[in-house]
Each structure stands twice: as structure tokens, then as C-alpha cells.
C-alpha positions as CSV (number, residue, x, y, z in Angstrom):
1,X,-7.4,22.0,-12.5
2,X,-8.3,20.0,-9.5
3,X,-6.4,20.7,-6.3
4,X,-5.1,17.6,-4.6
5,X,-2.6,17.8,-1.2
6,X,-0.6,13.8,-1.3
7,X,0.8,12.9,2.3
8,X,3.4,10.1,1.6
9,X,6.6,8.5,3.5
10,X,7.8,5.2,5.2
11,X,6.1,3.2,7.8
12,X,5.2,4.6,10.9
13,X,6.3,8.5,9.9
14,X,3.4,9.8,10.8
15,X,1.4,10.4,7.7
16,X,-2.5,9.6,9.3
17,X,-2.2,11.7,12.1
18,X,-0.6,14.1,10.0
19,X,-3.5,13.7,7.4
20,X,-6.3,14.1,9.8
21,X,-4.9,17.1,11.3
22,X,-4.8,19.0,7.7
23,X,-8.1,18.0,7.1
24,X,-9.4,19.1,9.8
25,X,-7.9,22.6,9.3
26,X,-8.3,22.5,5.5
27,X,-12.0,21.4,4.9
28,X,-10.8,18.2,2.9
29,X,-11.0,14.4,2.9
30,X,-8.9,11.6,3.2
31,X,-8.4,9.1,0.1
32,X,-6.2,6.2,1.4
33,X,-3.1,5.1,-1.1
34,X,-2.0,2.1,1.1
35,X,-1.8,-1.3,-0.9
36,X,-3.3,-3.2,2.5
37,X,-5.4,-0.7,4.0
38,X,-8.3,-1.8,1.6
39,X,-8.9,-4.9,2.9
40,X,-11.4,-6.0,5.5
41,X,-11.0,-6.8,8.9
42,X,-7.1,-6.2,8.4
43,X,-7.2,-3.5,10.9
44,X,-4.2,-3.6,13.4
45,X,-2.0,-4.8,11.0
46,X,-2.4,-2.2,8.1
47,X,-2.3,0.9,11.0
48,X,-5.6,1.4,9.9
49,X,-7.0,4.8,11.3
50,X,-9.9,4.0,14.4
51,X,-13.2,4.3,13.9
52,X,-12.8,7.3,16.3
53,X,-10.5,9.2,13.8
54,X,-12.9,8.1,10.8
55,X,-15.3,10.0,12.9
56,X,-13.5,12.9,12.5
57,X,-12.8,13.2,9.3
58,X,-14.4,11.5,6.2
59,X,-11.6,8.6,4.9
60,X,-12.0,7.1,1.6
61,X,-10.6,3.5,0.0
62,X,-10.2,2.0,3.5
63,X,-11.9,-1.9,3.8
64,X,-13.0,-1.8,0.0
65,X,-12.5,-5.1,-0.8
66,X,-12.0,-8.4,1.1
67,X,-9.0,-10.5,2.1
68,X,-9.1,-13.0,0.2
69,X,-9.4,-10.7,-3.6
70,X,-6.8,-9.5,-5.8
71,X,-6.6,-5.4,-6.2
72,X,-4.7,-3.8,-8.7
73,X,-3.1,-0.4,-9.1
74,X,-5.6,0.1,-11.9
75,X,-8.3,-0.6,-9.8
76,X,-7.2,2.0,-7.4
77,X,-6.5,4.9,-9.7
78,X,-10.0,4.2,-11.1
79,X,-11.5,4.4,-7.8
80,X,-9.9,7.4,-6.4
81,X,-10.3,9.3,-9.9
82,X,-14.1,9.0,-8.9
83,X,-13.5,9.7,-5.1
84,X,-11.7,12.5,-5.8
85,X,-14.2,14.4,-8.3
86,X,-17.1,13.5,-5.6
87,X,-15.0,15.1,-2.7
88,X,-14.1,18.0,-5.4
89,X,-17.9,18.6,-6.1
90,X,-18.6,19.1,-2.5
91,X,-16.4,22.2,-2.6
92,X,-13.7,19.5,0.0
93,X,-9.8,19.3,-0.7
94,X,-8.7,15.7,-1.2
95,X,-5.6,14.7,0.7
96,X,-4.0,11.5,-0.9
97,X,-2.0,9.8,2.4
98,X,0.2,6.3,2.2
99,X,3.1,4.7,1.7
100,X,2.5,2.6,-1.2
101,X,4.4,4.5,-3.5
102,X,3.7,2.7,-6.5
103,X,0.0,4.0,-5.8
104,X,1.2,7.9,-5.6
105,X,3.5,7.4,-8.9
106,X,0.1,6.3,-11.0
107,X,-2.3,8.7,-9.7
108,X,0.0,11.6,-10.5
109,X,0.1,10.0,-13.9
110,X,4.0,9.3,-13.6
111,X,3.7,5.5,-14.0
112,X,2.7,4.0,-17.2
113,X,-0.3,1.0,-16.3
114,X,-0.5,-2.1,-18.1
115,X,-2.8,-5.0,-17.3
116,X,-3.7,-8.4,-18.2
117,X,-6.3,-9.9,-20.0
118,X,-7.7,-13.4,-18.4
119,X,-10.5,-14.1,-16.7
120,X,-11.0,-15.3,-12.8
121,X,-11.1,-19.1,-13.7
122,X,-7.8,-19.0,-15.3
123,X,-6.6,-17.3,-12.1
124,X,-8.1,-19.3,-9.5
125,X,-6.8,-22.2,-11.5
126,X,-3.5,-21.3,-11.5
127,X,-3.7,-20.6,-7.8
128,X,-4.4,-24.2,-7.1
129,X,-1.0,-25.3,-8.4
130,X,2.6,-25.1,-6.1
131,X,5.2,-22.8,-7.1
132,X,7.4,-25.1,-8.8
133,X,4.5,-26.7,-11.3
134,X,3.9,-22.8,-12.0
135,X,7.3,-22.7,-12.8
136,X,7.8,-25.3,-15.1
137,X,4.7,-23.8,-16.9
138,X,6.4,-20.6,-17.4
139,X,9.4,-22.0,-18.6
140,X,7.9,-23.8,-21.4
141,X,5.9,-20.6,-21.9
142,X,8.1,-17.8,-21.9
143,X,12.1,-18.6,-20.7
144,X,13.4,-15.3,-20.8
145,X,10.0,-14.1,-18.6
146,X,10.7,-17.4,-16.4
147,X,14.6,-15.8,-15.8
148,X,12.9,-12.4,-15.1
149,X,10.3,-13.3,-12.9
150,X,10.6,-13.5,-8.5
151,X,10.7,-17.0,-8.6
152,X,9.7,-17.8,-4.8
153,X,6.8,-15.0,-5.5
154,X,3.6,-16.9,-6.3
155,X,1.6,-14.1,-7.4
156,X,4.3,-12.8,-9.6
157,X,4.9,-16.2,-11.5
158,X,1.1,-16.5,-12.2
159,X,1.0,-12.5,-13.7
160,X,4.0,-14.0,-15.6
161,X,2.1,-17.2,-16.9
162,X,-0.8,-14.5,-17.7
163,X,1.6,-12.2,-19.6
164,X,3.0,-14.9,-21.6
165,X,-0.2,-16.6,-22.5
166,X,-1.8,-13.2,-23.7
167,X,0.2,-10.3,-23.5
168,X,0.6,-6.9,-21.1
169,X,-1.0,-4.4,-23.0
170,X,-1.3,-0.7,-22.0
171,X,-4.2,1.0,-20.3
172,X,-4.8,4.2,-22.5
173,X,-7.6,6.0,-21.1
174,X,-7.9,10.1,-20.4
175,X,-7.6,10.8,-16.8
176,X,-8.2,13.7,-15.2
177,X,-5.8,16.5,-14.7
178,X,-4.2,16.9,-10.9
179,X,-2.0,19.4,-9.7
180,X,-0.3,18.3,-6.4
181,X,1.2,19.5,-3.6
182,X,3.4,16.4,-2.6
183,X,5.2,15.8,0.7
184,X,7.2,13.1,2.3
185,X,7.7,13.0,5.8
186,X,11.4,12.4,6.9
187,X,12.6,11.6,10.3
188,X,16.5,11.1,10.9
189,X,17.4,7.5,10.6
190,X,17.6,6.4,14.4
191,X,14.4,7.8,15.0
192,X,12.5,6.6,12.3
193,X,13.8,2.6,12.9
194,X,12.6,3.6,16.7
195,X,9.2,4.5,16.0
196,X,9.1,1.2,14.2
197,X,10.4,-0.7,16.4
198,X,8.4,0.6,18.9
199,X,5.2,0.1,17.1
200,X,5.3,-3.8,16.9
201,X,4.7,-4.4,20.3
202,X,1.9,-2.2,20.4
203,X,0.2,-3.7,17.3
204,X,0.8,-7.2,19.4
205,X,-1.1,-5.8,22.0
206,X,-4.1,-4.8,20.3
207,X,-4.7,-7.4,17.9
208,X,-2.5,-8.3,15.2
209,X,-1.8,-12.2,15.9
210,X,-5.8,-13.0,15.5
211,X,-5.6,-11.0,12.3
212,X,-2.5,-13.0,11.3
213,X,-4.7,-16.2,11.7
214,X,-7.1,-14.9,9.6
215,X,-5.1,-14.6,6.6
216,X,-3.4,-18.2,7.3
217,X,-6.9,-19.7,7.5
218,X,-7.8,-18.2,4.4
219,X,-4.3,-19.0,2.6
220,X,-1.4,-17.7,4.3
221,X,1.0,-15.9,1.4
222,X,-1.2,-17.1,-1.2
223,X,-3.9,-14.4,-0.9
224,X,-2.5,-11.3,-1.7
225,X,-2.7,-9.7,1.8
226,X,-0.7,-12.4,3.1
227,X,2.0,-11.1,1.7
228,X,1.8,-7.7,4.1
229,X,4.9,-7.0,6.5
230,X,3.6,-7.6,9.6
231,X,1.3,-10.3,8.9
232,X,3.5,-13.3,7.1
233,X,6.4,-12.8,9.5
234,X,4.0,-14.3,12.0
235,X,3.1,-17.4,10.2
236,X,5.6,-19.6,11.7
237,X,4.8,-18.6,15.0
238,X,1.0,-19.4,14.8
239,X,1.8,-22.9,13.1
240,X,4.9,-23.9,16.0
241,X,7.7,-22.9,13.9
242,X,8.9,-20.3,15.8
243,X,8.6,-17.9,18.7
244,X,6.7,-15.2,19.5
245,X,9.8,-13.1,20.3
246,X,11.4,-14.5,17.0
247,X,8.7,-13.3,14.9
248,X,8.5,-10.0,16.4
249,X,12.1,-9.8,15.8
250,X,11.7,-10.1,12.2
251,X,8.5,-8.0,11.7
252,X,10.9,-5.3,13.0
253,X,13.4,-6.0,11.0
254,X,11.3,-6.4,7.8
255,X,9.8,-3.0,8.6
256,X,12.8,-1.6,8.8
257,X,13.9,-2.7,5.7
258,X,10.6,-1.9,4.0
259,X,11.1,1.9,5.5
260,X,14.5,1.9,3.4
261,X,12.6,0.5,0.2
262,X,10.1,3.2,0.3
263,X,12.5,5.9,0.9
264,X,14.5,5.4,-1.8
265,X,11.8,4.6,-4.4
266,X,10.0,8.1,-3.4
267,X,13.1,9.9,-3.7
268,X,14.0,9.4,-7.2
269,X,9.9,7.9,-8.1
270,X,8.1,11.0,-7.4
271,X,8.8,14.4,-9.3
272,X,8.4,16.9,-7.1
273,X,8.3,15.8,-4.0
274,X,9.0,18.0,-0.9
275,X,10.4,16.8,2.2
276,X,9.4,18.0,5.7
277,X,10.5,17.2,8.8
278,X,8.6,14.9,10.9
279,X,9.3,16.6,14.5
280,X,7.6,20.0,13.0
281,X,5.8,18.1,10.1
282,X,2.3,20.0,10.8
283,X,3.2,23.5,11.2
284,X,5.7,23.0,8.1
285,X,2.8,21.5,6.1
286,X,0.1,24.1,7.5
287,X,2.3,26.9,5.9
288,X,3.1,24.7,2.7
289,X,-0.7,24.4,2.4
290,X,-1.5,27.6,2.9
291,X,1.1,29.0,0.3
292,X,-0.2,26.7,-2.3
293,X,-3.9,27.2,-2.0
């Protein structure tokens, strides 16, 4: 049964440094499971490895698609099924490292995938219209679904409209077997939000307002990367709405709380998982590896 090593925890824990370090000792490759890290030229913003660190280790599923495109969970389990085998045939370990939880959950086959069937003019036609037309649409469609839905979530109302015009039906397809060493990194609380905290600036600093622009000239929170913490809080700063300060403020604050999400969802989400401790996370892990193989 194929070998597979997942690196997963909240934002700004560590996990990429973490990641290249193991590969580096462990003759593997890094498949990316981060729900923005496949976009192009959303570098800063995503914590996107450098091109330096790519250098040093072979990374996979990183500026796949562009901004502007819709990516599933089902198109990432198909992709890294086939990254995996490739990395596997070259004698390599694959080391699955992100936050996106959601991702983890499906490759390990723990989450049951469903998908809708439509077509891309249906979509972009639906895209066209404001939330509140969408809504009505629903409603007329589907009220119980139109209760359900995130009704200030664009994206979500339109899978809704989708789902209630033809139906979620199951993806049943044999995938292959993995078995997993899975970690999480945990840091205590204070230190954690400080890391965070700390990062925002930083990301400032090298970039991430021209790659908020981006994304606002291409649609803002309509395209599905505008949606990312770290991008949409600075929206109404670039268009005079706020400050600079204010929207750093709430990136923080957003991350935070995004930190919190992810922690609890891999905590009772992932079977299995093992916690180590992100002040000694790579000797911990080296052993943990080393045990396993």
C-alpha cells in the first residue's frame, strides 16, 4: 500500500518549512493541499513557498490553475491521486502539506464527494446575476435549499441553484489505497495568534496589496480566489473605503479566527491525526517518520 506522510495545521504553524525539511531528509516530494495555493500569481497572499525553496525540493499542485477558474475538491483528489503514483514510481515519499482540511479529509477517503452536473455556460450565466436575483431564483427553485444555503455567499447560492436544477449526485470511483502518517502542528494559543499576527505585515511588505488588485480587477469576491483571507479584507482599502491599518486589522483578525476554524475541524475531521508540538515539530516528526517507515 502506498506510503503517504500529510503535514496539516492552521495558518502560519509552520507546515512548509516543516515539509521541505522532511523532504529533504526523507527523499520525498511535496503535493500541496491548500485551497488557494493553486492559483497563479497569488503568491504572497497564499504563503506560497519561494522559488528558492521550490528549488530545493520538488512541490506539486502549486499555480495549477488561474485566478479567475473554479477548482473543486474533486479536481484536486484527481490530481494528486496521479501526482502521487508518479512521485511513488520514482521510488520518492509523497508528503501531503496544507491547511485546507476539507482537502486532507477526501484524499484519505474520509469525505464522501458529490458534484454537479451543468455545464460552464450555465455557470458563467448565473455569475452575471446579483446575489439577491440568485436568490429569488432559488427560492422558486428549491425553498428548503434557499433556507439552507449562505445567503450572502455567491458561490454557494449558485451550487444551490445547480443542485436544485439537476441534482448532487455521488462520485463513485475506485481510488487508490493510502496509508498515512498524519500530523498536525500545534502551538499554544498565544503563540500561534502571534505568529499570525506577525505575519500580516510582512506579507504587506512584500507584495500582497498588488495581488489584492488583481483579484478586484478580475472580480473581487466573485471569482473564487477572492474569497481568500488575506485578499478580500483588503478590498475596501484599495477602492477608499477604508484604511490601510483598518484592513490590516481585520486580515488579522480574520486569520485568527480562520486558525480557530481549522483547528477544530481537524480535530474531530481527521481520524488519526497526531499532534506535535510546533517549538520541536522536526525532531518529533523526524522520529515519527522514522518509526513508521
Amino acid at each position: 500500500m502506498t506510503k503517504l506522510v500529510v503535514i496539516t495545521g492552521p495558518t502560519a504553524s509552520g507546515k512548509s518549512d516543516l515539509s521541505i525539511a522532511m523532504a529533504q531528509k526523507f527523499n520525498g516530494e511535496i503535493i500541496s493541499a491548500d485551497a488557494m495555493q493553486i492559483y497563479r500569481k497569488l503568491d504572497v497572499g497564499t504563503a506560497k513557498v519561494t522559488k528558492a525553496e521550490r528549488a530545493l525540493v520538488p512541490h506539486h499542485l502549486i499555480d495549477i490553475v488561474d485566478m479567475t477558474s473554479q477548482f473543486s475538491v474533486a479536481d484536486f483528489i484527481a490530481r494528486a491521486d496521479e501526482v502521487i503514483a508518479d512521485i511513488v514510481s520514482r521510488g520518492k515519499l509523497p508528503i501531503i502539506t496544507g491547511g485546507t482540511g476539507f482537502y486532507v479529509k477526501a484524499l484519505l477517503g474520509e469525505q464522501p464527494l458529490d458534484f454537479v452536473v451543468s455545464d460552464e455556460q450555465e455557470v458563467n450565466d448565473l455569475k452575471q446575476r446579483d446575489l439577491s436575483e440568485l436568490m429569488r431564483t432559488l427560492q422558486i427553485l428549491d425553498s428548503t435549499l434557499a433556507e439552507k444555503v449562505d445567503q450572502h455567499n455567491k458561490q454557494r447560492v449558485i451550487r444551490a441553484i445547480q443542485i436544485a436544477r439537476h441534482g448532487a449526485h455521488s462520485i463513485k470511483q475506485i481510488r487508490p489505497k493510502y496509508e498515512s502518517l498524519v500530523v498536525g502542528i500545534d502551538w499554544p494559543r498565544d503563540m500561534l495568534y502571534e505568529r499570525i499576527n506577525s505575519r500580516a505585515q510582512k506579507m504587506i511588505d512584500a507584495g500582497l496589496l498588488a495581488e489584492a488588485q488583481l483579484i478586484l480587477d478580475a472580480g473581487g469576491e466573485d471569482c473564487q480566489a477572492g474569497k481568500a483571507i488575506g485578499y478580500k479584507e483588503f478590498f475596501p482599502y484599495l477602492i477608499g473605503q477604508s484604511t490601510l491599518n483598518e484592513s490590516i486589522a481585520d486580515m488579522q483578525q480574520d486569520s485568527r479566527r480562520y486558525a480557530k476554524r481549522q483547528l477544530t475541524y481537524l480535530r474531530h475531521q481527521i481520524p488519526g491525526l497526531i499532534w506535535i508540538n510546533g517549538e520541536v515539530a522536526k525532531a518529533e516528526l523526524s522520529m515519527l517518520i522514522e518509526s513508521w517507515i
